[in-house]
N, CA, C and O atoms as a printed pandas DataFrame, in Angstrom:
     atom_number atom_name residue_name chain_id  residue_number  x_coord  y_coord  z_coord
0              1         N          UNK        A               1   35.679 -107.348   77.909
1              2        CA          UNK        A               1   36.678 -106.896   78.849
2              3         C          UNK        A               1   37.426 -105.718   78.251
3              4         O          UNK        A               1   37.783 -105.733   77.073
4              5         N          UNK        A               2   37.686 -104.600   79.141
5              6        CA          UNK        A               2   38.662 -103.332   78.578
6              7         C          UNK        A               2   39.938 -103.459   78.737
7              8         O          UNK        A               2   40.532 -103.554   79.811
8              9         N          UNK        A               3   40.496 -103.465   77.409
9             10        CA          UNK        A               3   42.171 -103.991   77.482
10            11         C          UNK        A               3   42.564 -102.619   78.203
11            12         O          UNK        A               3   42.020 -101.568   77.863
12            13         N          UNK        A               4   43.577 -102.671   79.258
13            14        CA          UNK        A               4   44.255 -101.778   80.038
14            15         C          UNK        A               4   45.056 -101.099   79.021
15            16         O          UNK        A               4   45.024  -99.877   78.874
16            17         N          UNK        A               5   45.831 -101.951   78.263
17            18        CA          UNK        A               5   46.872 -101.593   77.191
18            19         C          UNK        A               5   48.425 -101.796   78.081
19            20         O          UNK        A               5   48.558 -102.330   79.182
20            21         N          UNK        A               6   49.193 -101.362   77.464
21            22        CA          UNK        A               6   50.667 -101.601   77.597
22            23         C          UNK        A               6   50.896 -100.707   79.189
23            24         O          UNK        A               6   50.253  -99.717   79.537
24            25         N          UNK        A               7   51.809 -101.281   79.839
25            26        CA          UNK        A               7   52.097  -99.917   81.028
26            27         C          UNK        A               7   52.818  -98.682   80.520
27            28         O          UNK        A               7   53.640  -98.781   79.609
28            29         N          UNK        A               8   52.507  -97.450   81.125
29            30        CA          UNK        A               8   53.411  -96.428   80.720
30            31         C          UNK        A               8   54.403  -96.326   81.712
31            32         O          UNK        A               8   54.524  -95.193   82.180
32            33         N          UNK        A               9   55.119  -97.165   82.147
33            34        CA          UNK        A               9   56.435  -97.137   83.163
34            35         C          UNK        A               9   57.353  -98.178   82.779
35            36         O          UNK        A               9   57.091  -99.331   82.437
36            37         N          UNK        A              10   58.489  -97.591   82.887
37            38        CA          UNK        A              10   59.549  -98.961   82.294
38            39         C          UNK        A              10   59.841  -99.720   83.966
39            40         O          UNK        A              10   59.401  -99.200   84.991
40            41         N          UNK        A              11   60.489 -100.749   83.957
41            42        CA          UNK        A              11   60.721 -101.362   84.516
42            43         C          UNK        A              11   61.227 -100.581   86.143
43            44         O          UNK        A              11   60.934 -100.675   87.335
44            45         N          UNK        A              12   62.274  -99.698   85.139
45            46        CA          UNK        A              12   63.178  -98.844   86.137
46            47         C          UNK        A              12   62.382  -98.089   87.000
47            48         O          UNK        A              12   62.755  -97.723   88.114
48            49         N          UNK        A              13   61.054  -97.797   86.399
49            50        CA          UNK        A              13   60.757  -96.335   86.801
50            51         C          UNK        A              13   60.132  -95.226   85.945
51            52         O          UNK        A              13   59.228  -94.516   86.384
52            53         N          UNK        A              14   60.770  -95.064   84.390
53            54        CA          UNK        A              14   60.834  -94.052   83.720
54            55         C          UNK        A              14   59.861  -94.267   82.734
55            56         O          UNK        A              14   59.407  -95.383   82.481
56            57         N          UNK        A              15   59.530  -93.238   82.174
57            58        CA          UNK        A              15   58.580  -92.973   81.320
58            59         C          UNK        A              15   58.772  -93.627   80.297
59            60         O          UNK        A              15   59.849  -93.705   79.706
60            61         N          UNK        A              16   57.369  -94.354   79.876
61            62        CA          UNK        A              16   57.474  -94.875   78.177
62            63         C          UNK        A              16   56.630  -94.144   77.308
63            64         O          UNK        A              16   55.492  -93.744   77.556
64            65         N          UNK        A              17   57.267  -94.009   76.298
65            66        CA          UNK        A              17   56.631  -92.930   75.135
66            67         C          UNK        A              17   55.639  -93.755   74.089
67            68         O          UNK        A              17   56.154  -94.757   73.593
68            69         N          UNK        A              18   54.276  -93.449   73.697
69            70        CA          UNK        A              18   53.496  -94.286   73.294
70            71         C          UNK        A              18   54.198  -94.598   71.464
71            72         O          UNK        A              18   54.942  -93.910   70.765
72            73         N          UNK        A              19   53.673  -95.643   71.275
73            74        CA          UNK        A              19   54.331  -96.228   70.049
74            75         C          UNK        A              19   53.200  -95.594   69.049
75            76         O          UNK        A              19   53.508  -94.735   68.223
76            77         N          UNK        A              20   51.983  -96.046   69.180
77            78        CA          UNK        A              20   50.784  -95.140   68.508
78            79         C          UNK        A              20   49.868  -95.526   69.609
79            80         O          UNK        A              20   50.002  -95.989   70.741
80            81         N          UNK        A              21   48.464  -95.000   68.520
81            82        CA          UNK        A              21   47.449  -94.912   69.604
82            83         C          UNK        A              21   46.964  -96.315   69.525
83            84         O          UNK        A              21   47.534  -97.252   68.966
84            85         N          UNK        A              22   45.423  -96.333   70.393
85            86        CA          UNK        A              22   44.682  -97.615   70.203
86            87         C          UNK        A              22   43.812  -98.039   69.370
87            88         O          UNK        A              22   42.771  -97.434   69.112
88            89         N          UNK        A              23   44.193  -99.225   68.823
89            90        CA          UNK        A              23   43.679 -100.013   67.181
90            91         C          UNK        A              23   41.854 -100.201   67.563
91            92         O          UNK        A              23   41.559 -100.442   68.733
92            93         N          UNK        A              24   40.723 -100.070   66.502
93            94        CA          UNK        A              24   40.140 -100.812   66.672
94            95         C          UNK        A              24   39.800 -101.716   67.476
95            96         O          UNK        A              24   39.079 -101.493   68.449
96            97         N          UNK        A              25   40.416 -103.203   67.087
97            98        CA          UNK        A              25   40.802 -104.768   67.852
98            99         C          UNK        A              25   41.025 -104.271   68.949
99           100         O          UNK        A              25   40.428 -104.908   69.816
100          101         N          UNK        A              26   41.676 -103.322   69.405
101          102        CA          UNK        A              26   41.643 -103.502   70.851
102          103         C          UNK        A              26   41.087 -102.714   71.931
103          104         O          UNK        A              26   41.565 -102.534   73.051
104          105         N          UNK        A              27   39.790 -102.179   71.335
105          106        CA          UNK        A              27   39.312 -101.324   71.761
106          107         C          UNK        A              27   37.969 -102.724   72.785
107          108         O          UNK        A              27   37.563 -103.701   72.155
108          109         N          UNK        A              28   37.586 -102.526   74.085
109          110        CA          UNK        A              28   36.608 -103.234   74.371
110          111         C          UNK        A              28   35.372 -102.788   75.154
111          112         O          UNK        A              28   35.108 -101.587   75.082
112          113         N          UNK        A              29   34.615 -103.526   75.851
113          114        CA          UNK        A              29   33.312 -103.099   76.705
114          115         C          UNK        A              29   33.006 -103.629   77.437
115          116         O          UNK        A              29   32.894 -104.854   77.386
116          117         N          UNK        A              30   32.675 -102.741   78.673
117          118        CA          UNK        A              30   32.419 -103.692   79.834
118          119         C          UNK        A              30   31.481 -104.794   79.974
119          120         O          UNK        A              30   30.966 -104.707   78.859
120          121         N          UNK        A              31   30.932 -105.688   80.487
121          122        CA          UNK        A              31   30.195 -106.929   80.258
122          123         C          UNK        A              31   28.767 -106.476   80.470
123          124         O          UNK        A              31   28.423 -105.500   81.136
124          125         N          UNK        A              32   27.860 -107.442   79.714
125          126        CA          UNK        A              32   26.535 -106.496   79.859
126          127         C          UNK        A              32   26.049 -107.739   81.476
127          128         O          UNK        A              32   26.270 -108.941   81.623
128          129         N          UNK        A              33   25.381 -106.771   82.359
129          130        CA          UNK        A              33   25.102 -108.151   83.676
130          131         C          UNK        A              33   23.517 -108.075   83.487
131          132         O          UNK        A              33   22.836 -107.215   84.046
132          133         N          UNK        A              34   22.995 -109.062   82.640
133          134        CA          UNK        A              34   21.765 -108.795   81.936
134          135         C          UNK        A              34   20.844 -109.745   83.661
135          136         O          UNK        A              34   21.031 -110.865   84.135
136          137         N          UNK        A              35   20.047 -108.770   84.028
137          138        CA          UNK        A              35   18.715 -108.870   85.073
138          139         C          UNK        A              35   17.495 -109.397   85.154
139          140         O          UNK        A              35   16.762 -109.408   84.165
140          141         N          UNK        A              36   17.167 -109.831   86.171
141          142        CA          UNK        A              36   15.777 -110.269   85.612
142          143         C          UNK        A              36   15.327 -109.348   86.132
143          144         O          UNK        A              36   15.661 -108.788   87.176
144          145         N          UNK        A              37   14.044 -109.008   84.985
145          146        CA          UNK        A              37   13.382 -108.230   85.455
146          147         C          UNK        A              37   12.497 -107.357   83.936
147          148         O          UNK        A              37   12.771 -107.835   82.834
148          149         N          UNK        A              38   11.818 -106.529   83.966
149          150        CA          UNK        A              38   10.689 -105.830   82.686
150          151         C          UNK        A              38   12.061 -106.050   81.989
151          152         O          UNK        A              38   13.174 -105.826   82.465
152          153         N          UNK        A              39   11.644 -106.695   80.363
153          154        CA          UNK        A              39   12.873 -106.912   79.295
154          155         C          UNK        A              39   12.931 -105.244   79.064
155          156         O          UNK        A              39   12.067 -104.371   79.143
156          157         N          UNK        A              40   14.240 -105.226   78.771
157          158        CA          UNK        A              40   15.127 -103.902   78.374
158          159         C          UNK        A              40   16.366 -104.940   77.308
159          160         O          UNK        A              40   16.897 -106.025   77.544
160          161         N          UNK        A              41   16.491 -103.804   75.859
161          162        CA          UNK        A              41   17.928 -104.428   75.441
162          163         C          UNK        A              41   18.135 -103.378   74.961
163          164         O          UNK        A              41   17.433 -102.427   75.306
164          165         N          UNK        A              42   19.513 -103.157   73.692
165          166        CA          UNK        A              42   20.009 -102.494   73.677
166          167         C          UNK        A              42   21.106 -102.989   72.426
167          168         O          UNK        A              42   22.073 -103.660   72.788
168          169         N          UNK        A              43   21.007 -102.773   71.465
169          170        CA          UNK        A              43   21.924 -102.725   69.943
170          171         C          UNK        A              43   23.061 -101.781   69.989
171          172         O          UNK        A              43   23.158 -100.559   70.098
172          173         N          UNK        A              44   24.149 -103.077   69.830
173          174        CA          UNK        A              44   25.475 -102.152   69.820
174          175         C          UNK        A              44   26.762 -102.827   68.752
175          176         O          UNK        A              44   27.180 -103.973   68.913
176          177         N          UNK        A              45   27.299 -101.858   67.620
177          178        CA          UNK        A              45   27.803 -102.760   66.416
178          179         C          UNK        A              45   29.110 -103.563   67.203
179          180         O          UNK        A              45   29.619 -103.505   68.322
180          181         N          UNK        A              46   29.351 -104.372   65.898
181          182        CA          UNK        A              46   29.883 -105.728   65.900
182          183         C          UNK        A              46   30.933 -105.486   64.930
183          184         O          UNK        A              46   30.831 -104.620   64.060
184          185         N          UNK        A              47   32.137 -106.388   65.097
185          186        CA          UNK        A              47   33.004 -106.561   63.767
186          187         C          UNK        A              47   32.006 -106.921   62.777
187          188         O          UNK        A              47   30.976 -107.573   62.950
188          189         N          UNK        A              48   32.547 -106.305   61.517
189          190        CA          UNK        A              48   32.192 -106.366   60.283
190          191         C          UNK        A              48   30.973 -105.857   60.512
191          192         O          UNK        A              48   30.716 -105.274   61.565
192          193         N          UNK        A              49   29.969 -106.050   59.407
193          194        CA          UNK        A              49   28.307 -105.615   59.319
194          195         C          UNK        A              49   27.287 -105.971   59.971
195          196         O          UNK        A              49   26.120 -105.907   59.585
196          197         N          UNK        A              50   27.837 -106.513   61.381
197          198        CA          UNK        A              50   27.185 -107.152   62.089
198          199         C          UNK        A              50   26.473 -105.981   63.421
199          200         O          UNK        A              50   27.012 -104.948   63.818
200          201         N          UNK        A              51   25.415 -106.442   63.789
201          202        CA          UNK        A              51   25.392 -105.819   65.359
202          203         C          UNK        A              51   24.883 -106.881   66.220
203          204         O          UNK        A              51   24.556 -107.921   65.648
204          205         N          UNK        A              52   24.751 -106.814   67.519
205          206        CA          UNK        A              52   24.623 -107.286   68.199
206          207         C          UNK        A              52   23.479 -106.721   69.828
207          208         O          UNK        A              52   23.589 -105.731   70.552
208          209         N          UNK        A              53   22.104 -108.316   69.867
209          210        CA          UNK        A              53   21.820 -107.555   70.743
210          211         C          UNK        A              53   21.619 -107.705   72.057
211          212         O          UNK        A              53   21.067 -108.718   72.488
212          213         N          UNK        A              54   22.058 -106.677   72.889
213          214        CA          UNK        A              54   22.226 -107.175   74.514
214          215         C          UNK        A              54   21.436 -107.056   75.276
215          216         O          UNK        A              54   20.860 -105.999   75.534
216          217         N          UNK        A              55   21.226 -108.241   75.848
217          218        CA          UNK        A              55   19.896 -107.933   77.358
218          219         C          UNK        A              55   19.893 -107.361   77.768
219          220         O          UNK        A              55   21.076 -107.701   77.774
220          221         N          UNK        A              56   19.769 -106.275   78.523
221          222        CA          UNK        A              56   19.628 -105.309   79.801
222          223         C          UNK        A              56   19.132 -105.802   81.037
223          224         O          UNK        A              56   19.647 -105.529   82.121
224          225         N          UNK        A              57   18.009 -106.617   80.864
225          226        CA          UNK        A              57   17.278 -107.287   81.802
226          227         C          UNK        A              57   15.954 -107.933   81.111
227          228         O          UNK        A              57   15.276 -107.313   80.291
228          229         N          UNK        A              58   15.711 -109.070   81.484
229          230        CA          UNK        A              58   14.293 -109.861   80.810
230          231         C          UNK        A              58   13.833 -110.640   82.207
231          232         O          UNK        A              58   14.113 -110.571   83.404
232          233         N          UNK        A              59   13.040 -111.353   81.423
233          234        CA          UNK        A              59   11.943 -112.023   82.695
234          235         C          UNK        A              59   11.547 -113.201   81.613
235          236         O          UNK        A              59   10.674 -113.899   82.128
236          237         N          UNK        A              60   11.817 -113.570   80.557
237          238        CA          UNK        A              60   11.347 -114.780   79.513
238          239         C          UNK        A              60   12.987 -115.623   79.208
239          240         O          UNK        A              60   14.154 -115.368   78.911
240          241         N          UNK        A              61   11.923 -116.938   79.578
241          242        CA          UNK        A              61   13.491 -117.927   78.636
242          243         C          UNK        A              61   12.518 -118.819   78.171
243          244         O          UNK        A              61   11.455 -119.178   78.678
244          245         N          UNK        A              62   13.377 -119.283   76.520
245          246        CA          UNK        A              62   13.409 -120.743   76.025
246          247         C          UNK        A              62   13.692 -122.049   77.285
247          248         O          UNK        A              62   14.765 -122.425   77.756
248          249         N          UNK        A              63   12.793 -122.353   77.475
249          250        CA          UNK        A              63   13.392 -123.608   78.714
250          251         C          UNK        A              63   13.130 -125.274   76.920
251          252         O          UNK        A              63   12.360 -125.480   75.981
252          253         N          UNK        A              64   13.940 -125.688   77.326
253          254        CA          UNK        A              64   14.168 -126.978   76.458
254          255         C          UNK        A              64   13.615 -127.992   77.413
255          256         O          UNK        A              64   14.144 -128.157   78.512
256          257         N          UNK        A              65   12.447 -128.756   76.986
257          258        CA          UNK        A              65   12.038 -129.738   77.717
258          259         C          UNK        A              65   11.952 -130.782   77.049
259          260         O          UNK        A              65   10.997 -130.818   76.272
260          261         N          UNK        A              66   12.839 -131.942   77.086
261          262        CA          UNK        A              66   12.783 -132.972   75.801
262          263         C          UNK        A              66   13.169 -132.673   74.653
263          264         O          UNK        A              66   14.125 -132.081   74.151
264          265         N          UNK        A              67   12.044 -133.307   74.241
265          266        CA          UNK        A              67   11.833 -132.692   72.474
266          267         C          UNK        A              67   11.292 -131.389   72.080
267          268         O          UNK        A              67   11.330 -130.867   70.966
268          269         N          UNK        A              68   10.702 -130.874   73.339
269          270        CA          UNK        A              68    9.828 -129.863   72.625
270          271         C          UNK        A              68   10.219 -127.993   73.957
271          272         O          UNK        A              68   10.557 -127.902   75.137
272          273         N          UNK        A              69   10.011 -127.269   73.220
273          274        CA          UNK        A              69   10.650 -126.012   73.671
274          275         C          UNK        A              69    9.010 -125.144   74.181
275          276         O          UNK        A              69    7.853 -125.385   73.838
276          277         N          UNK        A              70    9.622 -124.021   75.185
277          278        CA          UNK        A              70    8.518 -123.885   75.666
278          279         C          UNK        A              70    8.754 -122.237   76.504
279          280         O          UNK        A              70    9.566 -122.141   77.425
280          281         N          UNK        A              71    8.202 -121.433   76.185
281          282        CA          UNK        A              71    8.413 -120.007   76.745
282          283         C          UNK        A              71    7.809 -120.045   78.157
283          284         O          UNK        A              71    6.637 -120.351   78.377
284          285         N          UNK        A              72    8.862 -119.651   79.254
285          286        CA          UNK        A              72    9.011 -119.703   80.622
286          287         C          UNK        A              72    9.301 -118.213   81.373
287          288         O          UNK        A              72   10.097 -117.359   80.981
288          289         N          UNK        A              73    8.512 -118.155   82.448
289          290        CA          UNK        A              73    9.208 -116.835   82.895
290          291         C          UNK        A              73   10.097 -117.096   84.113
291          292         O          UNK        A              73    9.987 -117.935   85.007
292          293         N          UNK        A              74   11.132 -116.012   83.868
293          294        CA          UNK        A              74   12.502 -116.413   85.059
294          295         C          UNK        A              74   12.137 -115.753   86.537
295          296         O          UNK        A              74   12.255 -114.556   86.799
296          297         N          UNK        A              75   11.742 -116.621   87.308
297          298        CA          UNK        A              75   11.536 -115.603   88.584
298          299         C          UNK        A              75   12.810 -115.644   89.697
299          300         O          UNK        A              75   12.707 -115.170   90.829
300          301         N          UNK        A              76   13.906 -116.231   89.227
301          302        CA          UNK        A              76   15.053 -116.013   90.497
302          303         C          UNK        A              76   16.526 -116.620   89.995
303          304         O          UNK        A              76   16.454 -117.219   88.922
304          305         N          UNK        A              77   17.115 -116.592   90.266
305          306        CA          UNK        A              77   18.627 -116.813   89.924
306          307         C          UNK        A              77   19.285 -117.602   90.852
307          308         O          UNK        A              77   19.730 -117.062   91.865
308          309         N          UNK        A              78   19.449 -119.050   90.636
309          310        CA          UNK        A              78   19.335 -120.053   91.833
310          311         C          UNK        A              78   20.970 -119.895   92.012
311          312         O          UNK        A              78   21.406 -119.449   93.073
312          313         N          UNK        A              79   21.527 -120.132   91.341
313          314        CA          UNK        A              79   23.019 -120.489   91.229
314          315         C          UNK        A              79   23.747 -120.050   89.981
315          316         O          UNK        A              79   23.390 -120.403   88.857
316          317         N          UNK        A              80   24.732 -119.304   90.212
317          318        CA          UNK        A              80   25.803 -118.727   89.094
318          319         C          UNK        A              80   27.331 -119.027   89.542
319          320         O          UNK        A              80   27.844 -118.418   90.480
320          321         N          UNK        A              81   27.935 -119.900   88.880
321          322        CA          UNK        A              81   29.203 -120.295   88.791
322          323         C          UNK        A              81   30.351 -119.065   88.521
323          324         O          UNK        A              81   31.423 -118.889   89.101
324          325         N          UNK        A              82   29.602 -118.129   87.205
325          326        CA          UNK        A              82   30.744 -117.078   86.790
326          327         C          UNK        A              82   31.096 -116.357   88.211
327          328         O          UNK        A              82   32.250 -115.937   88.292
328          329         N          UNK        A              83   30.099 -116.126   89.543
329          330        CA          UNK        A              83   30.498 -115.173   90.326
330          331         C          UNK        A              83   29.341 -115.543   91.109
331          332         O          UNK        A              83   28.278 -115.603   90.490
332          333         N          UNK        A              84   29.331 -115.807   92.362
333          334        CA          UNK        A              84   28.664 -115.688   93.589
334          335         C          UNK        A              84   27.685 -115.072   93.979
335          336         O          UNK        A              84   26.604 -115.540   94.338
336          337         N          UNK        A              85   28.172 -113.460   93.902
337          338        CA          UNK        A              85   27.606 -112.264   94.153
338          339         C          UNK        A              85   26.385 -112.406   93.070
339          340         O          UNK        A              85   25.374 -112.614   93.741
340          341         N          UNK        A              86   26.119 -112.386   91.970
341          342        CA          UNK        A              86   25.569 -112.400   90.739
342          343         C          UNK        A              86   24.475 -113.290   91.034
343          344         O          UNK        A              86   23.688 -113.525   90.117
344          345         N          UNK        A              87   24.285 -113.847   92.208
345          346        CA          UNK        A              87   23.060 -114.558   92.381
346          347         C          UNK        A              87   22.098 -113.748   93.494
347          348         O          UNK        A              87   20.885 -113.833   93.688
348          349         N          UNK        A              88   23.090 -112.956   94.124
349          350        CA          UNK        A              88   22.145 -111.552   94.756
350          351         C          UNK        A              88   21.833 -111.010   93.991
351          352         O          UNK        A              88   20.813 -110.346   94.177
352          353         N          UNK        A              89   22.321 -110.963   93.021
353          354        CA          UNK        A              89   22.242 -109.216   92.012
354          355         C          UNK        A              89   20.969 -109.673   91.207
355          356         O          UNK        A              89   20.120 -108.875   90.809
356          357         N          UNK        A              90   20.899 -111.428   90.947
357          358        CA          UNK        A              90   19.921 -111.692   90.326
358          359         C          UNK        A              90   20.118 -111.203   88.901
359          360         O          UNK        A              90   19.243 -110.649   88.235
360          361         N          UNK        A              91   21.870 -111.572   88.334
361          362        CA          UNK        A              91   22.077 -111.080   86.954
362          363         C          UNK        A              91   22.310 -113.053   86.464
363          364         O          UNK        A              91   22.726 -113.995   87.138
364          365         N          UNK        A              92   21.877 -112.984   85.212
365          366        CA          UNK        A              92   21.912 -114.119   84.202
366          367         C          UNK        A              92   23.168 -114.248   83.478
367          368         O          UNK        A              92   23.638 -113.328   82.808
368          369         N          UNK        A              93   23.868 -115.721   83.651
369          370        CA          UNK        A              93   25.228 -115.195   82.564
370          371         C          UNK        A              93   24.841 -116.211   82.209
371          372         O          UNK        A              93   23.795 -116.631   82.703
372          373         N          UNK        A              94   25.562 -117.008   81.191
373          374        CA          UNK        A              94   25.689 -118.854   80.554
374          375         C          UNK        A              94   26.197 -119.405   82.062
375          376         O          UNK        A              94   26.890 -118.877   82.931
376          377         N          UNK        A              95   25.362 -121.044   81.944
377          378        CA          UNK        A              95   25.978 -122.011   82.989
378          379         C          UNK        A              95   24.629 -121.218   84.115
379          380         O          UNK        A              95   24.077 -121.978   84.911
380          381         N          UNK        A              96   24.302 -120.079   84.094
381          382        CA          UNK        A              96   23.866 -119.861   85.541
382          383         C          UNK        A              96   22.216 -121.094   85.652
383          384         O          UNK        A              96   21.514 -121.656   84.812
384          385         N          UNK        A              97   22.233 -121.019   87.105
385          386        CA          UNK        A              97   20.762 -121.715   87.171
386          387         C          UNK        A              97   19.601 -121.339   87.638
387          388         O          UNK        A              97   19.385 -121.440   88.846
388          389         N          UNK        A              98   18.645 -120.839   86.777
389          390        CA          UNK        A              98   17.555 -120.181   86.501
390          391         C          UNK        A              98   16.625 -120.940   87.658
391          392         O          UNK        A              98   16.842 -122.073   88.089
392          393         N          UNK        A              99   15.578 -120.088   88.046
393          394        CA          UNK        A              99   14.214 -120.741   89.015
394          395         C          UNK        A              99   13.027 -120.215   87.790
395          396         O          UNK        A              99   12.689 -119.038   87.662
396          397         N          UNK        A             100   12.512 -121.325   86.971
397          398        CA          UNK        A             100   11.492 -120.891   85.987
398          399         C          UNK        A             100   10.328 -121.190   86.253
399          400         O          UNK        A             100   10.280 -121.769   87.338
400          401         N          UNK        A             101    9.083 -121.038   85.645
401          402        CA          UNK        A             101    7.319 -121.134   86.168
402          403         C          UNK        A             101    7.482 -122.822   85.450
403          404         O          UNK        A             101    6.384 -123.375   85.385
404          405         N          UNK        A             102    8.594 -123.636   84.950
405          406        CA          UNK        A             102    8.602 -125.278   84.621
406          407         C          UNK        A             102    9.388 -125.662   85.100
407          408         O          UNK        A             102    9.611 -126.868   84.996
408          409         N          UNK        A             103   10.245 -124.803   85.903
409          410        CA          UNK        A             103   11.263 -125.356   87.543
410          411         C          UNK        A             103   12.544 -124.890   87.026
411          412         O          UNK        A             103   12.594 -123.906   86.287
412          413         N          UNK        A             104   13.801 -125.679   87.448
413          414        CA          UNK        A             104   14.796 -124.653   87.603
414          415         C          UNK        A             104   15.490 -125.667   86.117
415          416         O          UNK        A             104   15.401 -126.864   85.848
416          417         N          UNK        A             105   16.139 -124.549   85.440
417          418        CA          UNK        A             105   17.100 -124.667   84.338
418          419         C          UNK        A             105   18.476 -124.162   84.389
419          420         O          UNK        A             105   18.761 -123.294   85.214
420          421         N          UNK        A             106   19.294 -124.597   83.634
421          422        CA          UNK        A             106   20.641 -124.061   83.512
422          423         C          UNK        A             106   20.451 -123.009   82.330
423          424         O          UNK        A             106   19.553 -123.329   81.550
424          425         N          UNK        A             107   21.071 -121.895   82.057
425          426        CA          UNK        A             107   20.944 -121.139   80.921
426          427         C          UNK        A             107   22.503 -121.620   80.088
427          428         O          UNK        A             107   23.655 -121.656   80.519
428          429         N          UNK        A             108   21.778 -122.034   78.388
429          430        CA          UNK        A             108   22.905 -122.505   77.384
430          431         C          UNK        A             108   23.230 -121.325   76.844
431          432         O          UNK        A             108   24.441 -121.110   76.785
432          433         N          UNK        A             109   22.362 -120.319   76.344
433          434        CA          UNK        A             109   23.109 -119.152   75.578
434          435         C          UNK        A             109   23.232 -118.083   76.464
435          436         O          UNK        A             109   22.637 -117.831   77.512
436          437         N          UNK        A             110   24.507 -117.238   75.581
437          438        CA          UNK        A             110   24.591 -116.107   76.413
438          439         C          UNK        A             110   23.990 -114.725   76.250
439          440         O          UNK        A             110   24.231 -114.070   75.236
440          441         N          UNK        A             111   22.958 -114.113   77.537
441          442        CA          UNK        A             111   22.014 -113.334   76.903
442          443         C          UNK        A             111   22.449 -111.387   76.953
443          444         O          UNK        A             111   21.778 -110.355   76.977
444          445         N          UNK        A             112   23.984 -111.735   76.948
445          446        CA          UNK        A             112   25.142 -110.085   77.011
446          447         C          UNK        A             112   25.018 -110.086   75.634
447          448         O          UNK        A             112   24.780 -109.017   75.072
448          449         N          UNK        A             113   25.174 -111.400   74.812
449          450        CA          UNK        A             113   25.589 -111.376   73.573
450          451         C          UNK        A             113   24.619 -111.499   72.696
451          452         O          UNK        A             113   24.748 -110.823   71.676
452          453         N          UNK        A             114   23.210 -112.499   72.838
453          454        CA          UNK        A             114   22.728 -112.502   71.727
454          455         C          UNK        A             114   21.208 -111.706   72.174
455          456         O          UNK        A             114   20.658 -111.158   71.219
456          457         N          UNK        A             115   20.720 -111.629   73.085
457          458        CA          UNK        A             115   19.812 -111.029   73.332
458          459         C          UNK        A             115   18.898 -111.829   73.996
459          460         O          UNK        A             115   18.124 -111.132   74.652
460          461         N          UNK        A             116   18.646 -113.203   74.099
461          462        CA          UNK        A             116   17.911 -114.294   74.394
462          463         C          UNK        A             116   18.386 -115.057   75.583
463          464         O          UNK        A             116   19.608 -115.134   75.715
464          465         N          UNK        A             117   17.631 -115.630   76.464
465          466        CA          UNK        A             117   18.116 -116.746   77.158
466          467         C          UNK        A             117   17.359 -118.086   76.916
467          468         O          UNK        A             117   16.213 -118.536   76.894
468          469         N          UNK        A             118   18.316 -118.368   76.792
469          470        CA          UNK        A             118   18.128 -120.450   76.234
470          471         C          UNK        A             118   18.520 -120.961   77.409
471          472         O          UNK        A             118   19.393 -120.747   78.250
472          473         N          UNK        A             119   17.504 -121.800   77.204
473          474        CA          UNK        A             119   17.907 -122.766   79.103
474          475         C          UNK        A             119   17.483 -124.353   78.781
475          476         O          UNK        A             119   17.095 -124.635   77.647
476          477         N          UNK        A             120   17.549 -125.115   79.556
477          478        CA          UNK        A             120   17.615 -126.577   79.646
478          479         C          UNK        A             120   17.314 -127.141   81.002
479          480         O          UNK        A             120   18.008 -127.169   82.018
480          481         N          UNK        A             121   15.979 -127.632   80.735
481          482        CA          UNK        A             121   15.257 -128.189   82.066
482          483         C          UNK        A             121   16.262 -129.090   82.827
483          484         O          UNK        A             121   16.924 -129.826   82.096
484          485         N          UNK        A             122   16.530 -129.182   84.320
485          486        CA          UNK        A             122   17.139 -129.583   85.170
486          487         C          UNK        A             122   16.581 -130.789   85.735
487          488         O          UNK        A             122   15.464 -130.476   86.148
488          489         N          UNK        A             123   16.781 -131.906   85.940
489          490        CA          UNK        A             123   16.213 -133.225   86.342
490          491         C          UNK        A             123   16.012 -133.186   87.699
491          492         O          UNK        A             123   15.545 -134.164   88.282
């Protein structure tokens, strides 16, 4: 999320004069709305020595079946809690519920953040 930052208007009306500029920490990015569709990602750094990598759009999930794990392709976006719309758009967040080629799953990880979607077969 992009911090707005402080308002530049006082209460009254009048101008507020900036204290300094903007830190690091509070610098942010808009959300990645990762798609199904030909995988695309995209490496972008992280606090500390870290980076991080973001979906763009895929068509593969981890579906968890039991005991044993199993590479699935995502063909539709049944249901998304974060937002409504996002099930037209056919974008993947965590919680959403996947239509896979081993039936429909919930997705556990989030694939803005790590690059992957992890899902969990639906009864």
């Amino acid at each position: 999320m992009q911090d707005q930052g402080r308002s530049t208007r006082k209460r009254t009306g009048g101008r507020l004069k900036n204290v300094r500029k903007r830190r690091k920490n509070e610098l942010g990015r808009l959300p990645t709305e990762t798609q199904v569709g030909e995988p695309r990602f995209r490496t972008v750094d992280a606090r500390g020595n870290e980076t991080k990598t973001r979906a763009l759009a895929t068509n593969v999930a981890s579906v968890n079946k039991g005991d044993e794990t199993v590479s699935a392709d995502i063909e539709d976006v049944v249901e998304n809690d974060a937002n409504p719309n996002y099930v037209r758009r056919n974008i993947i967040t965590k919680g959403a519920v996947i239509e896979t080629s081993e039936g429909q799953a919930r997705v556990t990880s989030r694939p803005g953040q790590t690059g992957q979607v992890n899902a969990v077969l639906l009864e």
